[in-house]
C-alpha positions in Angstrom: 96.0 59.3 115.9 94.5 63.0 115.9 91.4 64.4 117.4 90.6 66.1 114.2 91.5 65.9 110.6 90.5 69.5 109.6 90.3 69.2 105.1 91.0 72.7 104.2 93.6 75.5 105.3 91.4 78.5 104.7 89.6 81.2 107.0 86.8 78.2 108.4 89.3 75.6 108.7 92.0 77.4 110.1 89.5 79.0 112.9 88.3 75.2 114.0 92.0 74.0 113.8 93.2 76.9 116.1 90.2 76.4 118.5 90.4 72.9 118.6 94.1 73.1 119.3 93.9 75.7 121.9 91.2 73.3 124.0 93.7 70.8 124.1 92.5 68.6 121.0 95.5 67.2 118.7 94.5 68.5 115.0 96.1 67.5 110.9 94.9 70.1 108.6 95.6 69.3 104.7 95.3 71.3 101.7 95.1 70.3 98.5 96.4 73.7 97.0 100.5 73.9 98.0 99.5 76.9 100.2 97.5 77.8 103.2 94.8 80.8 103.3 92.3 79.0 100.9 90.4 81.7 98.7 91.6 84.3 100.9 95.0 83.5 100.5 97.6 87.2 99.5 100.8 86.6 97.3 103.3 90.1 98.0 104.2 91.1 94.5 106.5 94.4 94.4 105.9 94.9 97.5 102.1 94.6 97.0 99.9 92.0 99.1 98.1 90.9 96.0 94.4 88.8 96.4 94.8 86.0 94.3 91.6 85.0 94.2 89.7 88.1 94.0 89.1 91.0 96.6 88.3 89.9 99.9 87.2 93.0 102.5 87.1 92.2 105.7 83.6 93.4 107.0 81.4 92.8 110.1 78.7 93.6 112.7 79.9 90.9 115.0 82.6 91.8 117.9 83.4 88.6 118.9 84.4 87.8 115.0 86.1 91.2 114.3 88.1 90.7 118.5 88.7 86.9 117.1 90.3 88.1 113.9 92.6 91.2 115.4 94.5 88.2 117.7 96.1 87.2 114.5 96.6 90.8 112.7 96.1 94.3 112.8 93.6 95.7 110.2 93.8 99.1 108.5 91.2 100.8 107.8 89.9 100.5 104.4 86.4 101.3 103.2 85.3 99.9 100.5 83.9 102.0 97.8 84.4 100.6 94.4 82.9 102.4 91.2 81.0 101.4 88.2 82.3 102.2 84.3 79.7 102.1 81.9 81.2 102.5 78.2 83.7 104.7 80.1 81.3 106.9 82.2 82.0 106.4 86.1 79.4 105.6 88.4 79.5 105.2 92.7 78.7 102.1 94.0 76.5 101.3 96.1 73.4 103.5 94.3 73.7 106.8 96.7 73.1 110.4 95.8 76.5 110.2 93.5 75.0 108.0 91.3 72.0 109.7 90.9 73.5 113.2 90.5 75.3 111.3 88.0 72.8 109.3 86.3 70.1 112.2 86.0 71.8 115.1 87.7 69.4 115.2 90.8 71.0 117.1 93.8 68.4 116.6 97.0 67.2 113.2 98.5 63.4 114.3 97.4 64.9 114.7 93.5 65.8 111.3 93.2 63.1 109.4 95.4 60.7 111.1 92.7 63.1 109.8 89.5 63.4 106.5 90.9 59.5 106.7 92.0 59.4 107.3 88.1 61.5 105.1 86.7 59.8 101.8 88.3 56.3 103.2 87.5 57.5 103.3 83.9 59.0 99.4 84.0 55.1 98.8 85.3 56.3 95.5 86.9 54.1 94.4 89.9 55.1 90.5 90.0 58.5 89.9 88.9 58.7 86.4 87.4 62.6 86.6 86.6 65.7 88.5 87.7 65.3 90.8 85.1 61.7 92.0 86.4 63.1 92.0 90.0 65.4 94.7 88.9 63.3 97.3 86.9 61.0 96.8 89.9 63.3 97.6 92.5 65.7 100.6 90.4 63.9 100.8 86.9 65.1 101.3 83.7 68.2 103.2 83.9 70.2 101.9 86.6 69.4 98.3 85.3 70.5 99.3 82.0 73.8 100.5 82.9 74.7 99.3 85.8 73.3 95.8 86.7 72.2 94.3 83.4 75.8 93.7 81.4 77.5 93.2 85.0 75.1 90.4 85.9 75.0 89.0 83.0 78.3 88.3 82.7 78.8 87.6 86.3 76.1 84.4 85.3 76.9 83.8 82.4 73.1 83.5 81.2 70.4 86.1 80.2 68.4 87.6 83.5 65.4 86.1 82.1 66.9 83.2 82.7 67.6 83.8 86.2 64.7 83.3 89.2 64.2 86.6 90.6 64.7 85.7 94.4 68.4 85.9 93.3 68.0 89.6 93.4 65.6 90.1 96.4 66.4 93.7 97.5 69.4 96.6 95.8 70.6 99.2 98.1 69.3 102.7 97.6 70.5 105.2 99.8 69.5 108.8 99.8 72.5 110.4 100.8 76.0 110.5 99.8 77.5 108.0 101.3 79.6 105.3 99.0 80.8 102.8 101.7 79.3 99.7 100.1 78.8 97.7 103.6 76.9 98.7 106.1 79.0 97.6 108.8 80.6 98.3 112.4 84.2 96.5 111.3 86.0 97.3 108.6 89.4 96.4 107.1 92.4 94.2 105.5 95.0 93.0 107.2 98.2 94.6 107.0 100.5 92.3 106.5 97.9 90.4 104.1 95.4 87.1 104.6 98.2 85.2 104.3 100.2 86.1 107.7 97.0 85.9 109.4 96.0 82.8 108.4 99.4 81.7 109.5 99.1 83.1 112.6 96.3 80.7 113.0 97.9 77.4 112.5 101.1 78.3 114.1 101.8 75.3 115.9 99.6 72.7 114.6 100.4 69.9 111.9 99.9 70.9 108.4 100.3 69.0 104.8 99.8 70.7 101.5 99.3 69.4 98.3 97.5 66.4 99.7 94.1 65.6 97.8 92.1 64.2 100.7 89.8 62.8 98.3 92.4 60.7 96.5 93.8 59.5 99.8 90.5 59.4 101.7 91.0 56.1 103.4 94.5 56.7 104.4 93.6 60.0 105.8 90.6 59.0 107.6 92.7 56.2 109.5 94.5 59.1 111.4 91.7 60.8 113.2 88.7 60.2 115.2 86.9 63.0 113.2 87.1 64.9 110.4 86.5 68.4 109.0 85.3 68.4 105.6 85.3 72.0 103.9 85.3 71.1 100.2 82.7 70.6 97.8 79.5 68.2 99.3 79.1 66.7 95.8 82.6 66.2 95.5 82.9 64.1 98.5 79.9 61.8 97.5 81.3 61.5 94.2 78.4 63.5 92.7 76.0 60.6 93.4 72.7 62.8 92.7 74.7 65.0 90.4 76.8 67.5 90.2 76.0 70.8 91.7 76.7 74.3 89.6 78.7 76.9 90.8 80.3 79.8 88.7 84.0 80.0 88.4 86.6 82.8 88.1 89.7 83.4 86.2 92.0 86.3 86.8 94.5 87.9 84.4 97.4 89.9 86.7 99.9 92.5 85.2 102.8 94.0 87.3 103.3 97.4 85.6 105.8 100.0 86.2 103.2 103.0 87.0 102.0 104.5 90.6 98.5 104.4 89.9 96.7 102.6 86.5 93.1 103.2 87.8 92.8 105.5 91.4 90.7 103.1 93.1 90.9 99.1 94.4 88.1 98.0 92.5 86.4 99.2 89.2 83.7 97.3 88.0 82.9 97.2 84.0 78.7 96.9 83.8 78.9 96.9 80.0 77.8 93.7 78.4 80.9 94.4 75.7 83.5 93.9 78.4 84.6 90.9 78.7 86.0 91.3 82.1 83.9 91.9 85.0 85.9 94.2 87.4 89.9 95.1 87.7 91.2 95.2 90.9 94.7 97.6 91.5 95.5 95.8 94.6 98.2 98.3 96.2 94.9 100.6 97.2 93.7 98.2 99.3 96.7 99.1 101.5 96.2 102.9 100.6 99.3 102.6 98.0 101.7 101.6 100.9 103.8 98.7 101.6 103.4 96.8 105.1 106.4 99.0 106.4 104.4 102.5 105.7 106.6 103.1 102.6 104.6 104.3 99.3 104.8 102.0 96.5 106.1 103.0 92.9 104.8 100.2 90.6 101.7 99.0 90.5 99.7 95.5 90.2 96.2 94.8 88.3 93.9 91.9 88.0 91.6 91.6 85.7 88.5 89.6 86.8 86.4 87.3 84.5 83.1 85.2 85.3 83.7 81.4 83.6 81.2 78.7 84.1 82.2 76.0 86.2 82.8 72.6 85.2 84.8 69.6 86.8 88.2 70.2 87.1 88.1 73.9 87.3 88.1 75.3 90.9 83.9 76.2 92.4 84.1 79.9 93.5 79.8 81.0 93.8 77.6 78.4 94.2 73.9 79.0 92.0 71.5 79.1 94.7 68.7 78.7 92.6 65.9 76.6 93.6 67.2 73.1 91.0 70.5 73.6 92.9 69.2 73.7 96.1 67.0 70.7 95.8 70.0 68.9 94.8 72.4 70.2 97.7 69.1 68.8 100.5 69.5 65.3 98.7 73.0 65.7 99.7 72.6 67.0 103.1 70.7 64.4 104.1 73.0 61.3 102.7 75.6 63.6 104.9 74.0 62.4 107.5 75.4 59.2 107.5 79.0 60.1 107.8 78.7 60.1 111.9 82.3 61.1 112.1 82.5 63.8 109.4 81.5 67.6 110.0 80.6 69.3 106.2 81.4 73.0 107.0 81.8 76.1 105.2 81.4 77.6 101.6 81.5 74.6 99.6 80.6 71.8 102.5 77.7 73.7 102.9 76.9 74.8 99.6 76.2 78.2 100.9 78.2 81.7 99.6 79.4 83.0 103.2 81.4 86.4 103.5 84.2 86.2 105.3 82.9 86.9 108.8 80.1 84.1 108.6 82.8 82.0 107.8 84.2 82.6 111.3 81.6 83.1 113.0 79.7 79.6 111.6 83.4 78.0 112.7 83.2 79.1 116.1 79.8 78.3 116.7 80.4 74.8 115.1 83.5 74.8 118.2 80.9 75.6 121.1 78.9 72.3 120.0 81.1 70.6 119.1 84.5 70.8 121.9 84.1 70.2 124.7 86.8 72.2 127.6 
């Protein structure tokens, strides 16, 4: 008999497992995927601590999460600054005097507060009723045009009059030239990738892969006195009220015998006519060096592409819009019932979290919830 039968061996998981062990509480984490690290998890490829499941940047104002993190693996420092290709023209991402020189070849702050002063006076949109009019209202014409419209689209899978404009409820504009997309006191990927660091955190404690909890729910149950459930909420109440919709991802990776196919981590396509979304060349991430120091020869590329979600295929965003989130109270509330089962995390919670509000929600879910 365990304490806790933690379901899930990524980042919010593995932080309640390795508090709960170290406060003396016997802990079983399973997995359902035949390795641990969950969305975060890295695969070394060439030499190359590839993100399977997209690029994840560490990033966060909290101490005690970035001090929680650095027990378990020392962080370079990467920033990230990924760029924008629009029918092969480059743009800097976040918006930031780069893109504006770019865009309309303004040079001082007070040149491009008065183009994009402009630009939403043209789109003449005082109410937004859809995420389309949320844009031209916050950037105007051109940036949405080129550098929001095709991406989001694609990234939804559905036309942004469609799409309810508290989705998009503020863009950052920054008058200056700085392109570090997060505003943020911590920053970096580990260097020996998620993978080692997840490790790190369930050293010691029991661990099954390849086990579908739901499938064996009864038998898994038996073996604790509580559980930790982080997969999908609708899943678990076998979609009683429905399913809930999330957006899926599929990535297409290519080992190629180059140093450098691209010059930068991440390069998202904001044309409608790609059918990709972004390619990642992971071997920047780590400045083009292996975990020794050593520069790496070859090279490895993913290409990223938005799919709609449907069961069977693995949920990656969930649609917050305001018929999903109706749904996900319904099943908050019937959560309530399981007194011995703690939903938690991206999918338990039907909630996208970045990586640090991940641990930070797991920690705070250990100070209620262990006691010393």
């Amino acid at each position: 008999m365990y304490d806790y039968l933690v379901v899930g061996a990524g980042l919010y998981g593995a932080t309640f497992a390795r508090e709960a062990s170290d406060r003396g509480y016997s802990v079983l984490v399973v997995d359902k995927r035949h390795h641990i690290a969950g969305n975060v998890y890295t695969q070394e490829l060439e030499g190359i601590q590839v993100h399977k499941y997209g690029a994840h940047i560490f990033h966060t104002n909290e101490k005690r999460v970035w001090d929680y993190v650095n027990r378990f693996a020392k962080f370079n420092h990467f920033i990230n600054s990924p760029i924008a290709n629009y029918k092969g023209t480059v743009y800097s991402l976040p918006f930031n005097m780069h893109t504006f020189h770019e865009l309309w070849g303004v040079v001082t702050p007070a040149e491009a507060k008065q183009k994009l002063d402009e630009q939403r006076c043209l789109a003449g949109i005082t109410n937004p009723k859809n995420l389309k009019e949320q844009a031209l209202s916050l950037v105007g014409i051109d940036i949405y045009e080129k550098l929001i419209k095709g991406y989001t689209e694609k990234q939804w899978g559905r036309s942004l009059n469609e799409l309810p404009a508290f989705i998009m409820k503020r863009l950052p504009l920054r008058l200056c030239y700085d392109n570090n997309y997060y505003d943020a006191s911590y920053q970096g990927i580990p260097v020996e990738g998620y993978t080692k660091l997840i490790e790190r955190m369930l050293a010691g404690i029991d661990i099954r892969l390849g086990v579908d909890y739901l499938k064996q729910k009864a038998e898994l149950d038996a073996l604790a006195k509580r559980v930790v459930y982080t997969g999908a909420i609708d899943a678990y109440f076998d979609y009683c009220f429905g399913t809930l919709e999330y957006r899926s991802l599929t990535w297409e990776t290519k080992v190629l015998n180059q140093p450098n196919y691209q010059g930068n981590a991440v390069v998202n396509y904001t044309d409608s006519s790609t059918p990709f979304t972004r390619i990642i060349e992971h071997k920047w991430f780590t400045f083009g060096k292996d975990m020794h120091g050593q520069n790496i020869n070859g090279t490895v590329i993913s290409k990223e592409y938005s799919v709609e979600w449907k069961l069977g295929k693995e949920p990656y965003y969930p649609v917050n819009d305001e018929k999903n989130q109706v749904l996900y109270e319904k099943y908050k509330e019937h959560s309530k019932k399981e007194e011995n089962v703690i939903f938690g995390g991206r999918l338990g919670e039907y909630k996208y979290y970045d990586m640090d509000a991940v641990v930070m929600a797991a920690l705070e879910l250990c100070d209620r919830e262990l006691k010393q």
